[in-house]
C-alpha positions as CSV (number, residue, x, y, z in Angstrom):
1,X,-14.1,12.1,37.1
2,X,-11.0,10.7,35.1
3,X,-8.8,13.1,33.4
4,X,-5.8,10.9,32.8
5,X,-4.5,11.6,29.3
6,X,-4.0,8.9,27.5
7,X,-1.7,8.6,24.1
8,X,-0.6,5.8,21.7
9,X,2.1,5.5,20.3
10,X,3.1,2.8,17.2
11,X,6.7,2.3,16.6
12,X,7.7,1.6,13.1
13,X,10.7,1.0,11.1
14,X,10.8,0.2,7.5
15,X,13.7,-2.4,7.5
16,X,12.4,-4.9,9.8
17,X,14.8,-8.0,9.5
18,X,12.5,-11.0,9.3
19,X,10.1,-9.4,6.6
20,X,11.5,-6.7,5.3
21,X,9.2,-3.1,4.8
22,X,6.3,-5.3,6.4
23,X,5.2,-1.9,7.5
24,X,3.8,-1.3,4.1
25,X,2.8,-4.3,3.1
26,X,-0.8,-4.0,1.6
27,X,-3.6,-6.0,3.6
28,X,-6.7,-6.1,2.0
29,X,-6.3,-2.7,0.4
30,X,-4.4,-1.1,2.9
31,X,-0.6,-0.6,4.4
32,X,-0.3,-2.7,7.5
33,X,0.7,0.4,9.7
34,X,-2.4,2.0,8.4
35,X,-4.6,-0.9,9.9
36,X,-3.0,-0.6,12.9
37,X,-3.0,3.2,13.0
38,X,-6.8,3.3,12.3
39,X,-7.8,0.1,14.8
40,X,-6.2,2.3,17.3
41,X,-8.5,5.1,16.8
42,X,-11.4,3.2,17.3
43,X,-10.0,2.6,21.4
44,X,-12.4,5.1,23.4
45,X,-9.9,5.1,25.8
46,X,-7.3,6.8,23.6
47,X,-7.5,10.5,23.5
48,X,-4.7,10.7,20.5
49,X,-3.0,8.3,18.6
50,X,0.8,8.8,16.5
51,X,3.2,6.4,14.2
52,X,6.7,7.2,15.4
53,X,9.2,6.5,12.7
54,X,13.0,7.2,11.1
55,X,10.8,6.6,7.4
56,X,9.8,9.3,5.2
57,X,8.0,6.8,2.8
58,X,6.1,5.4,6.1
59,X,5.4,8.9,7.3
60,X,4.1,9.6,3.6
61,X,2.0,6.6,3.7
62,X,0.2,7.2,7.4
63,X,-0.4,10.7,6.3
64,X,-1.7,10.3,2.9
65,X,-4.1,8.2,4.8
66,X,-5.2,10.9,7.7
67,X,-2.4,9.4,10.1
68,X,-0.3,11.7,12.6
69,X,3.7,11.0,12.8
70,X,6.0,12.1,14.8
71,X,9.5,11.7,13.0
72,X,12.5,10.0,15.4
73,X,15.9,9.3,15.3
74,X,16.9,6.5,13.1
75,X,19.4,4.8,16.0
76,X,16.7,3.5,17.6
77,X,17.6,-0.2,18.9
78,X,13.9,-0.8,20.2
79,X,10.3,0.0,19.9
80,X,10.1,1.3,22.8
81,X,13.2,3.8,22.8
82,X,11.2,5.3,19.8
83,X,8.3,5.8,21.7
84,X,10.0,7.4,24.2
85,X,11.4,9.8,22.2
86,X,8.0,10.7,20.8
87,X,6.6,11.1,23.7
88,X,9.2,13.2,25.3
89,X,7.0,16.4,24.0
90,X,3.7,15.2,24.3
91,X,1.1,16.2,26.9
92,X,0.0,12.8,28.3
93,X,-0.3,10.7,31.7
94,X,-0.2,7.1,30.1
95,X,2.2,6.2,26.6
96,X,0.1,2.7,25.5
97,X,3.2,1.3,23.5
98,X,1.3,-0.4,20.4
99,X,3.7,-2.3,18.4
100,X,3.5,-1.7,14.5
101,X,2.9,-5.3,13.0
102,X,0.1,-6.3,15.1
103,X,-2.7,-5.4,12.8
104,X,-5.2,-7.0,14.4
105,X,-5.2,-5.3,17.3
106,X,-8.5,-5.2,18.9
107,X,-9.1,-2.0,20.2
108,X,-11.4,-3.5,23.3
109,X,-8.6,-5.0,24.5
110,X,-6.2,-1.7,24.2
111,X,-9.3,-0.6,26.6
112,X,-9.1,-3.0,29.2
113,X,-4.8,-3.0,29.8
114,X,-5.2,0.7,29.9
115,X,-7.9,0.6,32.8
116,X,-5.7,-1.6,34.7
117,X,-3.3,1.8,34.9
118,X,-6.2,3.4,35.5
119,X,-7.5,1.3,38.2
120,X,-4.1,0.6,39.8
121,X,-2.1,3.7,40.5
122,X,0.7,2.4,41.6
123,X,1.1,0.2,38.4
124,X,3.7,1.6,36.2
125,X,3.4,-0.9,33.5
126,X,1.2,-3.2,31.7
127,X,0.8,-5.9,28.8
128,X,-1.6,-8.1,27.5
129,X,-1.3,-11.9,27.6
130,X,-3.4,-14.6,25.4
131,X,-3.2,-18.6,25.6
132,X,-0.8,-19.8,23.4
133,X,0.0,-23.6,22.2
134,X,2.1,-23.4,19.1
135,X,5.7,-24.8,20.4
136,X,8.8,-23.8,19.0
137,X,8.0,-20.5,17.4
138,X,11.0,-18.0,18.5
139,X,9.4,-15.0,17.1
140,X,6.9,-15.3,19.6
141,X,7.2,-13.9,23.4
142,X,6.1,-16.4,26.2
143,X,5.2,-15.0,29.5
144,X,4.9,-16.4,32.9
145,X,3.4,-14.6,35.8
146,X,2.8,-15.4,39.8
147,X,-0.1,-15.3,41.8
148,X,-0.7,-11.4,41.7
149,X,-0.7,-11.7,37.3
150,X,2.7,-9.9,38.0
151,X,5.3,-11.0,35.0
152,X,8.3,-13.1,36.0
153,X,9.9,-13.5,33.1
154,X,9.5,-13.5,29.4
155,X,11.1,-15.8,27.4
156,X,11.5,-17.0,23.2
157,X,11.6,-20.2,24.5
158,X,8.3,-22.4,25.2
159,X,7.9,-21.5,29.3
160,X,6.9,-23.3,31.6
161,X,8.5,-26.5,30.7
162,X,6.8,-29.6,29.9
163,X,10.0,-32.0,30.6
164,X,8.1,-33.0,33.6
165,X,4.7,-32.2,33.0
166,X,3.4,-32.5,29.4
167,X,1.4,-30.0,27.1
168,X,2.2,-27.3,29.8
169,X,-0.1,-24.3,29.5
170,X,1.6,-21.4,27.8
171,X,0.8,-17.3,27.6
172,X,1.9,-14.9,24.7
173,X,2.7,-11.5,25.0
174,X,0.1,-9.5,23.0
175,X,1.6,-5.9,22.9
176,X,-0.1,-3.4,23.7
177,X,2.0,-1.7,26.5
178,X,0.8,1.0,28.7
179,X,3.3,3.1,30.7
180,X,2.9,6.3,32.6
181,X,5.1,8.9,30.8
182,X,7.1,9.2,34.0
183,X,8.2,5.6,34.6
184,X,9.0,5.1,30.7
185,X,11.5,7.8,30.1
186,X,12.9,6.7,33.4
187,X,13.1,2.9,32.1
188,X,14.6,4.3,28.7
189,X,17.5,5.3,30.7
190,X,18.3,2.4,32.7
191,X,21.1,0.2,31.8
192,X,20.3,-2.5,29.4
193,X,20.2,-6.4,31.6
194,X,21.8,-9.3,30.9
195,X,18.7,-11.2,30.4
196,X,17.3,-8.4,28.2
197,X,20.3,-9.0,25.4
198,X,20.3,-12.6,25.8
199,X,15.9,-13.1,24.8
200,X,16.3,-9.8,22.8
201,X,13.1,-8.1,24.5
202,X,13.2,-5.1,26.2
203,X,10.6,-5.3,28.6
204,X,13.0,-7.7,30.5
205,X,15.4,-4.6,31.5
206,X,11.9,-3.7,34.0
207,X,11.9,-6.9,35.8
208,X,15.7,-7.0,36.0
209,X,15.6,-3.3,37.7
210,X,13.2,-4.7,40.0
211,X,10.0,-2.9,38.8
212,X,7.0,-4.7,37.7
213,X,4.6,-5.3,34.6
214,X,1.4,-6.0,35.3
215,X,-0.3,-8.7,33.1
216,X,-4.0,-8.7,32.2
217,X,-5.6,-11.3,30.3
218,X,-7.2,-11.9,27.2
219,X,-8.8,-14.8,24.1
220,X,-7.2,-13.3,21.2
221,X,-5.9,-14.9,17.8
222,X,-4.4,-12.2,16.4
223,X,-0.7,-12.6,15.3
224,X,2.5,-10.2,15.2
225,X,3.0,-10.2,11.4
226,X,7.1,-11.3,11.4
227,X,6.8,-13.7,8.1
228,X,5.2,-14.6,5.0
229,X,2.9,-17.5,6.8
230,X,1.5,-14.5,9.7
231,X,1.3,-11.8,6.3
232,X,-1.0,-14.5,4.4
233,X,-2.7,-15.2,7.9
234,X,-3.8,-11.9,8.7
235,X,-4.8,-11.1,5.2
236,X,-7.3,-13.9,5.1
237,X,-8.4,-13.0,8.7
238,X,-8.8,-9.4,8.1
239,X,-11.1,-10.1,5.3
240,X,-13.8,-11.7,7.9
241,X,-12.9,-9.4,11.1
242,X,-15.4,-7.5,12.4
243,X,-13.5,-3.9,13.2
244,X,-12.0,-3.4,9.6
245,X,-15.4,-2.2,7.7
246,X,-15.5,0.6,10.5
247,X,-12.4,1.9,9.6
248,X,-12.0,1.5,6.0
């Protein structure tokens, strides 16, 4: 029998620089954090589920709608330095890192990258990758992996190239981020990499420390919500998807 704990954790900030308070923003009748606070609930894998935030007015909002928050420090440079400052007092054996604009999130899919931890004890990390074809989009993480679905590098950039070889298959990083507790307030203490500062994503500081992130795959259209365009495409997907009248 399985008794791994296992706790989610969404990371959210009010003054997001691409689309400012976006974790407010009403989607069909609801903020966006509380869509992603609720599709998180409906992951029978997850035995509890928190928003970790510096915002009173985003704490007021999760909890006015049944949400738990755990309040953070406001000097927070990433999501997942949040986290792992929420999760320093929490009794759990895997964090699932779920970022706050992704309010699609399907919660099968937080069920299957957590059962890779599950299933692989000696992976420390995990993420979620989707095909991917739209070129030039910066706001977007590309991933590339090797033979074992291992990650060896992320990028803003369109990877692999198609100088040589044209229309190039790509992956996108969906994410939804498991780590054991253990290994993640370790990896909040490393020093940040080169690579890291230069893609701004901090998921590159594992692979530059040598430790690995485990990919698993998915068929997923859902979108980070990082402008106006994504805002107006989720609202008009969210009015058709299949998991939002189960948790409205």
């Amino acid at each position: 029998m399985n008794n791994t704990k296992i706790v989610a954790i969404v990371p959210s900030r009010l003054e997001s620089s691409r689309l400012p308070r976006k974790a407010l923003l009403e989607i069909c009748g609801l903020p966006m954090i509380v869509h992603v606070y609720r599709r998180c609930l409906l992951a029978k894998k997850l035995d509890q589920v928190y928003v970790a935030t510096d915002s009173i007015e985003i704490k007021e909002s999760v909890e006015m709608h049944g949400g738990k928050v755990i309040m953070t420090s406001s000097s927070h440079k990433t999501g997942t330095d949040r986290i792992a400052e929420a999760a320093q007092n929490i009794d759990a054996d895997i964090i699932v890192n779920i970022q706050g604009d992704e309010a699609l999130v399907n919660p099968l899919y937080i069920n299957k990258v957590v059962a890779e931890l599950e299933a692989n004890p000696n992976i420390d990390v995990g993420m979620l990758v989707n095909p991917y074809s739209k070129k030039n989009s910066p706001s977007d993480i590309k991933v590339v992996l090797n033979n074992n679905n291992d990650v060896l590098y992320l990028s803003r950039s369109d990877i692999p190239s198609n100088s040589r070889s044209k229309n190039s298959p790509m992956l996108k990083a969906y994410h939804i981020i498991p780590f054991r507790k253990k290994f993640l307030l370790e990896f909040t203490k490393l020093k940040k990499g080169n690579l890291e500062q230069i893609e701004y994503n901090e998921y590159l500081r594992i692979i530059e420390h040598g430790y690995k992130i485990r990919a698993v795959h998915v068929e997923s259209d859902a979108v980070s919500v990082d402008t106006l365009e994504d805002l107006e495409y989720v609202r008009s997907e969210m009015s058709k998807d299949k998991w939002f009248p189960q948790y409205l």
